[in-house]
C-alpha positions as CSV (number, residue, x, y, z in Angstrom):
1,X,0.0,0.0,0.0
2,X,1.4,3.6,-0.7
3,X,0.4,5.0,3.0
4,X,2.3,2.2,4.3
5,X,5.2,3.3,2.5
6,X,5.1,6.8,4.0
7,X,6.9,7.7,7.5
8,X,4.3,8.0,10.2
9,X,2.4,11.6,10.8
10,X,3.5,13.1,13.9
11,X,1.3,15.5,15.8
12,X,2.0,18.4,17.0
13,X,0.3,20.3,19.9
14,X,0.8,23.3,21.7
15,X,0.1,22.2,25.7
16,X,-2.3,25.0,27.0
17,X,-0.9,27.2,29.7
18,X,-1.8,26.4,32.8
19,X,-5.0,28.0,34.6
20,X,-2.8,30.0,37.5
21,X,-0.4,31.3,34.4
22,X,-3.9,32.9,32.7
23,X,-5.2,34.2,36.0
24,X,-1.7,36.4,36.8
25,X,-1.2,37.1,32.9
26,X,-4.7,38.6,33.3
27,X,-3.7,41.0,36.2
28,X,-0.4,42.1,34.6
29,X,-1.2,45.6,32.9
30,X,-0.5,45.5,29.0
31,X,2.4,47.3,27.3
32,X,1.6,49.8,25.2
33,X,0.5,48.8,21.9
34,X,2.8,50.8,18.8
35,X,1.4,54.1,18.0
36,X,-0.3,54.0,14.5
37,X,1.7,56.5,13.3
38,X,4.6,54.7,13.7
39,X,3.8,51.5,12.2
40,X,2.8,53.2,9.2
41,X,6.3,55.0,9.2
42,X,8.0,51.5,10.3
43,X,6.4,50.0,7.2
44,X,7.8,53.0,4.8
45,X,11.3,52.5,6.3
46,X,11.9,49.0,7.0
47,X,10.0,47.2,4.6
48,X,9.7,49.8,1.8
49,X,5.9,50.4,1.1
50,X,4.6,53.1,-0.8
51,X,2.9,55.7,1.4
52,X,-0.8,54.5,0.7
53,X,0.4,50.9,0.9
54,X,1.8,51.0,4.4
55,X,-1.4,53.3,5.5
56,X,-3.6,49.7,4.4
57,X,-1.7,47.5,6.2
58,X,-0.5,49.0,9.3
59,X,-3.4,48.1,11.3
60,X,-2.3,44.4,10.9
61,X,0.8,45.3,13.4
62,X,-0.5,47.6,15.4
63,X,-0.8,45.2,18.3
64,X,2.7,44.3,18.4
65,X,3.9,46.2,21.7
66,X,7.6,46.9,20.1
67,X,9.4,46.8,16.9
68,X,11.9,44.1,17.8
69,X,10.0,41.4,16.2
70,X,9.9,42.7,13.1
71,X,13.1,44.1,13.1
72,X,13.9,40.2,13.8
73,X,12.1,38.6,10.7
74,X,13.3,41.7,8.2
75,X,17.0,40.9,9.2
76,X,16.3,37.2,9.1
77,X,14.9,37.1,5.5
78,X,17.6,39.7,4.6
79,X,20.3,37.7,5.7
80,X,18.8,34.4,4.3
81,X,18.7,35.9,0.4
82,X,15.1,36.9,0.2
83,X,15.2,40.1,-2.0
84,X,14.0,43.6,-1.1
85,X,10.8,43.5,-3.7
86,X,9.8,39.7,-2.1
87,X,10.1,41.0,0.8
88,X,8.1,44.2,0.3
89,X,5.1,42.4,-1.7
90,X,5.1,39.8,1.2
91,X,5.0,42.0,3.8
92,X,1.7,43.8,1.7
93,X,0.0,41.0,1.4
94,X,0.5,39.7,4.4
95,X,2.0,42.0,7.1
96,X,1.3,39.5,10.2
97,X,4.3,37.5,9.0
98,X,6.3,40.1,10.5
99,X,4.7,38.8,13.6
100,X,5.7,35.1,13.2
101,X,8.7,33.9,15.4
102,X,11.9,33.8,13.5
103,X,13.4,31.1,16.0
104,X,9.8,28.5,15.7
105,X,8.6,29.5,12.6
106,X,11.1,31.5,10.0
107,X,14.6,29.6,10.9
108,X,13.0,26.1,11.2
109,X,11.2,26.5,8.1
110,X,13.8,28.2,6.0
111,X,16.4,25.6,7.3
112,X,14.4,22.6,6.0
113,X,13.9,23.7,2.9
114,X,17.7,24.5,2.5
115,X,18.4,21.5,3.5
116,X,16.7,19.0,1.3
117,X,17.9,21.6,-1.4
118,X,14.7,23.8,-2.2
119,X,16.7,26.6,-3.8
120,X,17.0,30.5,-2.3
121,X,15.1,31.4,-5.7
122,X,12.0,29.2,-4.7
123,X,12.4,29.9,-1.0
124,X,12.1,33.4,-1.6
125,X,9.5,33.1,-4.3
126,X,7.0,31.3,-1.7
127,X,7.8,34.4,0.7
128,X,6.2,36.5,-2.1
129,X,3.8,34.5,-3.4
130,X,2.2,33.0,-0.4
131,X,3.7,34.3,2.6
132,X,1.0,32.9,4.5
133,X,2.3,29.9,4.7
134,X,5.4,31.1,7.1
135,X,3.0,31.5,9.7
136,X,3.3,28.2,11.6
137,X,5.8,25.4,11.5
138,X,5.9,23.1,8.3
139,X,9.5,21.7,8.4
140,X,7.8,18.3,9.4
141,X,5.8,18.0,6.5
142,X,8.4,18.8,3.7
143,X,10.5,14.8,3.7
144,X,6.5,14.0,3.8
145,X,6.0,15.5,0.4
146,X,8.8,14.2,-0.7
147,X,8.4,10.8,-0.3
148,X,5.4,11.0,-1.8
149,X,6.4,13.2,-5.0
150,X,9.4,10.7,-5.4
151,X,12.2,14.5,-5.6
152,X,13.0,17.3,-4.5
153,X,12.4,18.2,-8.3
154,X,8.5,17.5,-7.8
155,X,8.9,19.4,-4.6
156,X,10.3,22.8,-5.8
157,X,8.0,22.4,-8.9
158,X,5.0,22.1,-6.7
159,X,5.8,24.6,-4.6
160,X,5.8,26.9,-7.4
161,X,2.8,26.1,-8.3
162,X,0.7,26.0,-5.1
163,X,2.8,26.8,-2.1
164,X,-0.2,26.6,0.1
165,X,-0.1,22.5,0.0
166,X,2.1,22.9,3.0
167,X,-0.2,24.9,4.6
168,X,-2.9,21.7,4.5
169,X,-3.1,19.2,7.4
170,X,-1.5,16.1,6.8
171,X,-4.0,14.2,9.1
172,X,-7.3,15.7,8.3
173,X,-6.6,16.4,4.6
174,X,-3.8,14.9,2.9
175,X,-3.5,11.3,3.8
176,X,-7.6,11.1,3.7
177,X,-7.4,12.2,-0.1
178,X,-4.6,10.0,-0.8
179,X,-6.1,7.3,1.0
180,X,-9.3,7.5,-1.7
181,X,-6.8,7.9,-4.5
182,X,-5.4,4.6,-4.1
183,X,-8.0,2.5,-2.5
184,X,-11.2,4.0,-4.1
185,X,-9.9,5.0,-7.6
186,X,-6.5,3.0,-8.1
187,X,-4.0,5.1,-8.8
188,X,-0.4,4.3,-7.7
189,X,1.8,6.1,-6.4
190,X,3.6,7.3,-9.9
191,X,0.1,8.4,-10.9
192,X,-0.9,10.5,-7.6
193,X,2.6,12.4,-7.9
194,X,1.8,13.3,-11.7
195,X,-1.5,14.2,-10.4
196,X,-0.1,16.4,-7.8
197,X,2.2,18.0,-10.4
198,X,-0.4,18.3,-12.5
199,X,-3.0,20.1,-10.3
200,X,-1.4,20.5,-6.9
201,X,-4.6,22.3,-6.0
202,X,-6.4,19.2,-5.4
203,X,-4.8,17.9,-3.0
204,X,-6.0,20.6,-0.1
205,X,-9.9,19.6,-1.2
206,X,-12.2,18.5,1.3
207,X,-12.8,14.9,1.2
208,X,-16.3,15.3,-0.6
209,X,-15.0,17.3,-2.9
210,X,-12.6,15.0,-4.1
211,X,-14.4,12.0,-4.2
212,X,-17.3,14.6,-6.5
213,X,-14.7,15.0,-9.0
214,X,-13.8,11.2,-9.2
215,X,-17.5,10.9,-10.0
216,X,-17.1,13.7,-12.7
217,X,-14.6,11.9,-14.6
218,X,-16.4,8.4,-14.4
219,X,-19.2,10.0,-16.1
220,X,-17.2,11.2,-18.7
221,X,-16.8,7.5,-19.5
222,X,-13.0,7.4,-18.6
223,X,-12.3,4.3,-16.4
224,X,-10.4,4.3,-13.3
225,X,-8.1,1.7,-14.4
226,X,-7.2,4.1,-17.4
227,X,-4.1,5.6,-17.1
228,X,-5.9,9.0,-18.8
229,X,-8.0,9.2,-14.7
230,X,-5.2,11.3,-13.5
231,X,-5.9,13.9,-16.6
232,X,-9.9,13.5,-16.1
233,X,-8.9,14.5,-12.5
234,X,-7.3,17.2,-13.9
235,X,-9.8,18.5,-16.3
236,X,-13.1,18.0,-13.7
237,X,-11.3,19.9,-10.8
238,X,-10.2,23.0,-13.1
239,X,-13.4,23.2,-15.9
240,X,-17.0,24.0,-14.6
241,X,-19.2,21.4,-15.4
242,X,-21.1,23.6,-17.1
243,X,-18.5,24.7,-19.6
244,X,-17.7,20.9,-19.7
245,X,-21.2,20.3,-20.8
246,X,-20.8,22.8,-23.6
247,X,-17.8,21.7,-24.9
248,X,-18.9,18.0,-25.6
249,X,-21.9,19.3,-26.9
250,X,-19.9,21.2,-29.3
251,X,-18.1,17.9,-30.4
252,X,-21.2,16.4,-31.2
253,X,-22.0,19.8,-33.4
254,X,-19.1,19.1,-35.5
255,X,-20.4,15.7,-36.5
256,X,-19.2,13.0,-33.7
257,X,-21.5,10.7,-32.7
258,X,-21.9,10.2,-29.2
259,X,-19.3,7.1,-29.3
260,X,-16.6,9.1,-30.9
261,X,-17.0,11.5,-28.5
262,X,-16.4,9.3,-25.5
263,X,-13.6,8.3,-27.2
264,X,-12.3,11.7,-27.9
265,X,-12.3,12.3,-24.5
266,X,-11.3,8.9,-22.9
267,X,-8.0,9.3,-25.9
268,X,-7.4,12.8,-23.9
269,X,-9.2,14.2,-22.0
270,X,-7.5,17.8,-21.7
271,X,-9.1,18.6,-25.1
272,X,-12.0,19.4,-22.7
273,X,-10.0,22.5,-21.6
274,X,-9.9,23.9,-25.1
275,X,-12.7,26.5,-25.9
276,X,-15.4,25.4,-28.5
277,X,-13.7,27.8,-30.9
278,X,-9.9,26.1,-30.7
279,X,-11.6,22.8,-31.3
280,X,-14.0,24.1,-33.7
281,X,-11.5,25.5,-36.3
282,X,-9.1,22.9,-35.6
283,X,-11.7,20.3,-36.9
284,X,-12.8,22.0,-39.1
285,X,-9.0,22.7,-41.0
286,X,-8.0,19.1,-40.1
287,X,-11.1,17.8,-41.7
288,X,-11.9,20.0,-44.7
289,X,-8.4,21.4,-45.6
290,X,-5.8,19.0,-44.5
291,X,-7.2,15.7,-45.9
292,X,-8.3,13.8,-42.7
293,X,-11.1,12.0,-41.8
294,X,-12.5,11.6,-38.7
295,X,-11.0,8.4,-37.7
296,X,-7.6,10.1,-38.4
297,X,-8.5,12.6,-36.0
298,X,-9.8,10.3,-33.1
299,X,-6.8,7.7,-33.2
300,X,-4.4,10.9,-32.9
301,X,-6.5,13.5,-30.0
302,X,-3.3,15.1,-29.7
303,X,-3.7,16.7,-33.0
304,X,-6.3,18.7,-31.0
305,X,-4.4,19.8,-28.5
306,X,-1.5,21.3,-31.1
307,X,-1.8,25.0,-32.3
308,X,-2.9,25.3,-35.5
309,X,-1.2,28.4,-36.7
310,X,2.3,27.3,-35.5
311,X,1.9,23.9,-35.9
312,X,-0.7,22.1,-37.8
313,X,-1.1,24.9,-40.6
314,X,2.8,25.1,-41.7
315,X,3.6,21.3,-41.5
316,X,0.3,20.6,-43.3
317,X,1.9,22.6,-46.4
318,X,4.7,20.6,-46.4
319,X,2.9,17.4,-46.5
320,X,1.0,18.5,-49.0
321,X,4.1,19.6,-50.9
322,X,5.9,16.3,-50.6
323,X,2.6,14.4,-51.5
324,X,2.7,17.0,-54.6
325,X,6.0,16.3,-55.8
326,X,5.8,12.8,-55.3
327,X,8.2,12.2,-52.5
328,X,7.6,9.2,-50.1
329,X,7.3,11.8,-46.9
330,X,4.1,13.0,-48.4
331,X,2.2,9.8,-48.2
332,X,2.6,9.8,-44.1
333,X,-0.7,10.7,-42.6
334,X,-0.6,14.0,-41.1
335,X,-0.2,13.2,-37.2
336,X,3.4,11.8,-38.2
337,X,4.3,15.4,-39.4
338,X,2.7,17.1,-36.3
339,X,3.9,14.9,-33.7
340,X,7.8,15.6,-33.3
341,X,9.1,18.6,-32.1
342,X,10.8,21.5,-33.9
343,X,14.0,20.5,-33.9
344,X,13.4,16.9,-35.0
345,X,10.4,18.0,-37.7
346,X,13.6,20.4,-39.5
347,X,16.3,17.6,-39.0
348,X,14.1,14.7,-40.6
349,X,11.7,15.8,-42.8
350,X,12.1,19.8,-44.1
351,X,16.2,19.8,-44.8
352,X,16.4,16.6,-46.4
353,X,14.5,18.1,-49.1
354,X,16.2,21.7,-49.2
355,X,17.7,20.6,-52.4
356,X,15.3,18.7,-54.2
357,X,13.3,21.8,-53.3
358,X,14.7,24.5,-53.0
359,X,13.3,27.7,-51.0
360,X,11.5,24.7,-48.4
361,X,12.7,25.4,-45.3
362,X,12.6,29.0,-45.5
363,X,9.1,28.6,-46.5
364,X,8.2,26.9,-43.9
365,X,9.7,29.0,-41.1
366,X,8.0,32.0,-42.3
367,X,4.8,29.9,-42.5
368,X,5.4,29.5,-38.9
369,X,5.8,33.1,-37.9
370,X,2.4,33.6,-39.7
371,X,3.9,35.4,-43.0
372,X,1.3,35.4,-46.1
373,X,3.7,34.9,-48.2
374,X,4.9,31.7,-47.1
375,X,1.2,30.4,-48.3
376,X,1.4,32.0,-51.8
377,X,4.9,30.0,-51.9
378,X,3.6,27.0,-51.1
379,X,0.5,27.4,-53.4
380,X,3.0,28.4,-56.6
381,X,5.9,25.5,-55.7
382,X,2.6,23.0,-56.4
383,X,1.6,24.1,-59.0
């Protein structure tokens, strides 16, 4: 079982302070809270807000009773590498940070993430991003998430994305939700980090939530066994169900039965997370200018998912150029000329022929950067 494999989840608590400590804290008379003026002016000086900026957020620290705190965490991030503009957008959008402990919360946190080699870059772009997040202890969690997410790679790339997924409880969110991932729709554990990559987002749901969007993609007729799931996932929890709706009705508007359809989607599902236009005028060149029938088209989604000015449009022209003059490229169908990347579509199919046709790869680069002429060439080389 994957949960097995994973370290237990410790708790932590903070033990409440005992019921003499409250009574006497109650008769101590409070220090002074900082003057208003002078947080604003703090928030100009130290941290480097505009005027109207630091007039916002200064009532967020006005309960602090003296400026060594923040002081604390400012010469902290400083000396850690966190630049001045992080530091200033972090401290905007989330001013209690300066708050937070440096010695239980900043240090403990920062010094994990250094250690299992999260870079300063990403370290500091989390501190802008989602400062949030440095406002209790997550050291424990991070060799969590890696385990599960197989590297520190996944790790920093995930953080990128959605730094919050530390801020989610490992007991009462994450191990639930990966506990219905592989018991309940049978994903392994190379699928559930893919998924994570994919749409780290998902992982902080609620429990009903998640198990709404599983139901989602079974009724887009896509099998939990399938190894597309993880993309259905994907597609349910980031498309309204309502534009979902209208996007397979639009399939069926093009002239795809309700079987091709399903297959359509169950071939790849992220086509659901093109608009109705991409899809439409893809079809519609694929089908009616390019030569392909639908069957074409349904064994090879991916054509779908390709642009079709930068992509499908210029290597279409060659095709059709080597079908023209004969050459045995030409009689390839047309997923075969979309499929490889730049690099390899120049190297194996347009410079072999620069000499039996001369004028063909410049052609087709132009075609790419959307030049008219580049049509007209093709058009009078066919000829």
């Amino acid at each position: 079982m994957i949960l097995s494999r994973l370290h237990h989840i410790r708790q932590f608590t903070t033990p409440y302070a005992s019921s003499i400590h409250r009574l006497l804290s109650t008769t101590t008379t409070p220090a002074p809270l900082l003057n208003p003026h002078f947080s604003i002016e703090y928030l100009i000086q130290s941290c480097g807000l505009p005027s109207d900026e630091a007039i916002r957020v200064s009532k967020e620290i006005q309960h602090l009773k003296s400026p060594d705190k923040p002081d604390s965490v400012l010469q902290f991030l400083r000396q850690t590498g966190i630049s001045e503009s992080d530091i200033r957008t972090s401290v905007s959008r989330r001013p209690r940070i300066l708050c937070s402990s440096v010695e239980k919360i900043w240090r403990p946190n920062v010094a994990k993430l250094q250690e299992v080699g999260i870079s300063i870059e990403v370290i500091s772009f989390i501190v802008s991003r989602s400062p949030g997040v440095f406002q209790s202890n997550f050291a424990p969690k991070v060799d969590f998430w890696i385990r599960v997410l197989s590297s520190v790679e996944n790790l920093s790339l995930v953080l990128k994305r959605f730094p919050q997924l530390l801020m989610s409880s490992l007991e009462k969110v994450i191990v639930p939700n990966l506990s219905f991932l592989e018991e309940q729709c049978g994903l392994s554990l190379c699928q559930i980090a893919q998924l994570i990559k994919n749409q780290p987002r998902l992982m902080s749901s609620r429990a009903e939530t998640l198990k709404m969007y599983a139901k989602r993609a079974d009724e887009l007729g896509i099998a939990r066994s399938s190894q597309m799931f993880v993309y259905a996932l994907v597609v349910v929890s980031s498309v309204n169900q309502s534009i979902i709706d209208a996007r397979l009705h639009n399939l069926k508007s093009l002239g795809f039965s309700q079987d091709e359809v399903t297959s359509l989607v169950c071939s790849n599902p992220s086509i659901l997370q093109k608009t109705e236009e991409n899809i439409g005028s893809k079809v519609q060149f694929l089908i009616k200018e390019a030569g392909c029938d639908k069957l074409h088209v349904i064994r090879n989604t991916a054509l779908l998912t390709l642009s079709l000015e930068k992509r499908l449009i210029p290597r279409s022209l060659v095709r059709k150029l080597l079908e023209k003059k004969g050459l045995p490229e030409g009689k390839r169908g047309l997923y075969s000329f979309a499929q490889p990347n730049e690099k390899q579509f120049l190297e194996k199919i347009v410079l072999p022929y620069e000499q039996t046709i001369p004028g063909l790869h410049r052609a087709y680069i132009d075609s790419v950067s959307g030049k008219t002429s580049a049509k007209e060439w093709f058009a009078s080389i066919s000829n």
